[in-house]
C-alpha positions in Angstrom: 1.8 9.5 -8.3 5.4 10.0 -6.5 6.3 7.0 -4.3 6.9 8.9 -1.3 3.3 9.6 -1.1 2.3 8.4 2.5 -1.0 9.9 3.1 -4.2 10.7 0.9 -3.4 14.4 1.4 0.0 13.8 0.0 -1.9 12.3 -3.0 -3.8 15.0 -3.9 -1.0 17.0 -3.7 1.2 15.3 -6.8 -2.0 15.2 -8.4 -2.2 19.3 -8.6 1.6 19.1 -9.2 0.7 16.8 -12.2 -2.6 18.0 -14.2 -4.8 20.1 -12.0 -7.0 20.5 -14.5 -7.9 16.9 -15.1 -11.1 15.5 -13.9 -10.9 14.1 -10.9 -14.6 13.6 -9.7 -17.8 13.1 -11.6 -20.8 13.2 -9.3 -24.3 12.4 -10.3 -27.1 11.8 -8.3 -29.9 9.9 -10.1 -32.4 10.9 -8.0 -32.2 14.5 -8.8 -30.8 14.3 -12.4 -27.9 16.5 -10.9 -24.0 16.2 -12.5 -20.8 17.9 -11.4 -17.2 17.7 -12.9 -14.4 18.7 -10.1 -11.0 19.0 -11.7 -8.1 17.8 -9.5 -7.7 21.9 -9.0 -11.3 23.0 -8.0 -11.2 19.4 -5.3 -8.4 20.3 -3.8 -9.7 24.1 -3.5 -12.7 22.4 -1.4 -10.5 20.5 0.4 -8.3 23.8 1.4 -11.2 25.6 2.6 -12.9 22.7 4.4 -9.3 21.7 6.3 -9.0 25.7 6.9 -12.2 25.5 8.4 -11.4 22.3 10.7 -8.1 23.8 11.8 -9.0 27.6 12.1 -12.8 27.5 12.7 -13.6 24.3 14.8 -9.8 23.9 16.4 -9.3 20.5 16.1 -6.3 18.9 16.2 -4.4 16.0 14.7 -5.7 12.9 16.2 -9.4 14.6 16.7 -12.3 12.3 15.6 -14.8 13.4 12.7 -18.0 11.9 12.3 -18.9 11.5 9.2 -22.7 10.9 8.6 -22.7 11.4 4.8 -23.4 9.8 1.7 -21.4 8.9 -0.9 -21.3 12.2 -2.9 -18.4 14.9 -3.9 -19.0 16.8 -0.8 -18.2 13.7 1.0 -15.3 12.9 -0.8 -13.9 16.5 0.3 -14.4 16.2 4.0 -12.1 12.8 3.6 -9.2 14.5 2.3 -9.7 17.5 4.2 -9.3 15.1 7.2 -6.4 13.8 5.7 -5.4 17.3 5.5 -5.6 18.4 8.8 -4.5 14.6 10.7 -7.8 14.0 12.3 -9.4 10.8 12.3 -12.7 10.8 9.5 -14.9 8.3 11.2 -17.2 7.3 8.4 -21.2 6.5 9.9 -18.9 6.4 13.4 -20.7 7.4 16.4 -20.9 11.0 17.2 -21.1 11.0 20.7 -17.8 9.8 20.5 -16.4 12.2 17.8 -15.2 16.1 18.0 -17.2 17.5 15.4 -20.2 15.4 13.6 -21.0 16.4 10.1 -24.3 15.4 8.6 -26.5 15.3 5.4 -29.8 16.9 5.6 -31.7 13.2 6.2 -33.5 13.8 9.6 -32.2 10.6 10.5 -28.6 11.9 10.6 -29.4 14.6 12.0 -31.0 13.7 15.4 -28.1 10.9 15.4 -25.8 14.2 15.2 -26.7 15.8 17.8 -25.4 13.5 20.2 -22.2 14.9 19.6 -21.1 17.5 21.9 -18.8 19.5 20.1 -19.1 20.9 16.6 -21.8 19.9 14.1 -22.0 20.7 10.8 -24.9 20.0 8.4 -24.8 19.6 4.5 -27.4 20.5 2.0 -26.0 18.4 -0.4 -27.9 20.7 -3.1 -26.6 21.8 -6.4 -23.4 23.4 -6.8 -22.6 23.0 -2.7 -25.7 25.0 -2.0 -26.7 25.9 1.2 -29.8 25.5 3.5 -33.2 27.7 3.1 -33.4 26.8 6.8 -30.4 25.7 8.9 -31.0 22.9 10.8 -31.2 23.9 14.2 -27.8 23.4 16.4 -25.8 23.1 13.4 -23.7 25.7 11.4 -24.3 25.7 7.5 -21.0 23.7 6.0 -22.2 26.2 2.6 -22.4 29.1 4.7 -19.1 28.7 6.3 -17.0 27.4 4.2 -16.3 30.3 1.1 -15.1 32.6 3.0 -11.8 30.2 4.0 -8.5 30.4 3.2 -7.9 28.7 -0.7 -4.4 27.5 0.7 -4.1 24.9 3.5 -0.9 24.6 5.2 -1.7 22.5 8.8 -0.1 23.4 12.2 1.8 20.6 12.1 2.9 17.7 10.2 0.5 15.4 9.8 2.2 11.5 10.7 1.3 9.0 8.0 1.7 6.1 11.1 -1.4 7.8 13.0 -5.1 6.8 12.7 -6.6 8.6 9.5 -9.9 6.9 8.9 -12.1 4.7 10.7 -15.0 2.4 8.1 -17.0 -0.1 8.9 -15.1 -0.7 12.7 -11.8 -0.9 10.9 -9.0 1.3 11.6 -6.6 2.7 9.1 -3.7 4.7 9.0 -2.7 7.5 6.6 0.0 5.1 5.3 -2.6 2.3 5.2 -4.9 3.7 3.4 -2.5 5.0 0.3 -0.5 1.4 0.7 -3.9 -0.7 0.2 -5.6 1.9 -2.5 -2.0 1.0 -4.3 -2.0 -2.8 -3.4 -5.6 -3.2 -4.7 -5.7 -0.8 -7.8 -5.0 -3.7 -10.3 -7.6 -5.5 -9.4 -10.2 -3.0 -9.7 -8.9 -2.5 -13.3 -7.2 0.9 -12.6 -3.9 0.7 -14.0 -2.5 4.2 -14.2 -3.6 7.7 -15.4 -6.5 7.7 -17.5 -8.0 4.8 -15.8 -11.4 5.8 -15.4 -14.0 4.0 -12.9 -18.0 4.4 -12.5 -18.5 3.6 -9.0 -22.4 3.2 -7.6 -20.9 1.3 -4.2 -22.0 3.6 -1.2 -19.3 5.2 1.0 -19.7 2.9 4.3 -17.5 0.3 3.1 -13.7 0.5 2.5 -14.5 -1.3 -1.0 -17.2 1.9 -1.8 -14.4 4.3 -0.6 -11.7 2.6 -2.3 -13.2 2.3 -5.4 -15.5 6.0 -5.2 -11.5 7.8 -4.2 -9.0 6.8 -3.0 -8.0 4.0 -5.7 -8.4 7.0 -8.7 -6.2 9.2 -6.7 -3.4 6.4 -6.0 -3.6 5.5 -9.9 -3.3 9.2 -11.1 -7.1 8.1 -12.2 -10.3 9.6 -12.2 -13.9 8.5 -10.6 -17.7 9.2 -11.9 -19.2 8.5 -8.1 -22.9 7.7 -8.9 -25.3 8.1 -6.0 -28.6 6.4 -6.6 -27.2 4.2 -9.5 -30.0 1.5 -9.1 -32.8 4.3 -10.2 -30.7 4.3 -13.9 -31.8 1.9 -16.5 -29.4 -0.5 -18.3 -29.1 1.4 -21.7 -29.0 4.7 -19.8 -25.7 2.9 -17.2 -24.1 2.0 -21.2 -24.7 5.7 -22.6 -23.5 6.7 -19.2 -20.1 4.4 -19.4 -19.6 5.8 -23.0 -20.6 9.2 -22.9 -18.1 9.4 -19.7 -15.2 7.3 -21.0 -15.2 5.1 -18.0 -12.8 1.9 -18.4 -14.5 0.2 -15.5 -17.5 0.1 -13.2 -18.0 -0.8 -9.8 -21.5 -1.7 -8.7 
């Protein structure tokens, strides 16, 4: 990673620049069975077309707020940096009538706390392969639906400022600069010490410690991630075949 690096999205960036065809996340969900591999090149194509879709589609602006009512998951992990992308504030589990645009899982939960926002919503299937809804939920445009058909290349309005707010988790506010400075700062103690550092994180995504260790410590190492959602369903010789079959060189639980 270059050290002029001052936001996630600027991250992500060398890391196309350096391998794009590296892993970068490894999702499973062990309540479905379900595994995906994103390379550093197919992520940041998700990332283009969600930030195209922020900036083009829902008009927000740099310092806009995005609830984020999601799980930890690789869809989740694309809405952060397409955030980062654009210079609005991802507001993880933040309140949505406070936000302009909520985006939500399909939990029914999430979605009635959604609809308090007034702008935007978006709603996630969180199925297979980014599929979409049988059914959209009603009031909310189908993030699957809508987001193919955008741009592949991102290139925001405007600069986005590494001193702004970038993320808001668990009532803490961080800068762009913030949050690469302290993924850095912690990275040796998590045990990621460069490329090819490789951590298995189960912790959930409303926590800086789940975020730091599910993405944004991999991408300040020039690392990778296998995110695990429902990591307490696997068994202890299944988590071992899982750490070997996978090559991580940590976990995070």
């Amino acid at each position: 990673m270059n050290a002029t690096d001052r936001t996630p999205a600027d991250l992500l960036s060398s890391a196309l620049a350096a391998d794009p065809g590296r892993p970068l996340v490894t999702f499973y969900d062990d309540a479905t069975g379900e595994r995906v591999e994103l390379s550093v090149a197919t992520f940041a194509n998700w990332v283009a077309k969600t930030a195209n879709l922020l900036q083009d589609e829902l008009s927000v602006e740099p310092g806009d707020r995005v609830a984020l009512l999601l799980p930890a998951h690789w869809q989740t992990a694309v809405w952060l940096l397409a955030c980062a992308s654009v210079g609005v504030v991802a507001d993880v589990a933040g309140d949505p009538a406070a936000a302009d645009v909520a985006v939500s899982g399909p939990d029914p939960e999430s979605l009635e706390a959604a609809r308090a926002c007034s702008g935007a919503r978006i709603a996630l299937a969180l199925r297979p392969l980014g599929g979409r809804f049988p059914q959209p939920p009603e009031g909310f445009s189908d993030y699957a639906v809508e987001v193919p058909g955008q741009s592949d290349r991102f290139v925001p309005y405007a600069p986005v400022d590494p001193e702004e707010p970038a993320l808001i988790v668990a009532g803490r506010e961080f800068t762009g600069a913030e949050v690469v400075e302290r993924a850095r700062a912690e990275a040796p103690e998590l045990g990621l010490t460069g490329p090819g550092s490789r951590i298995l994180s189960g912790r959930s995504y409303d926590t800086w410690e789940g975020l730091n260790t599910g993405l944004y410590g991999p991408l300040a190492t020039g690392g990778s991630v296998v995110l695990c959602r429902n990591l307490d369903l696997l068994g202890g010789d299944a988590l071992d075949k899982r750490v070997e079959s996978e090559r991580a060189t940590v976990i995070a639980r």
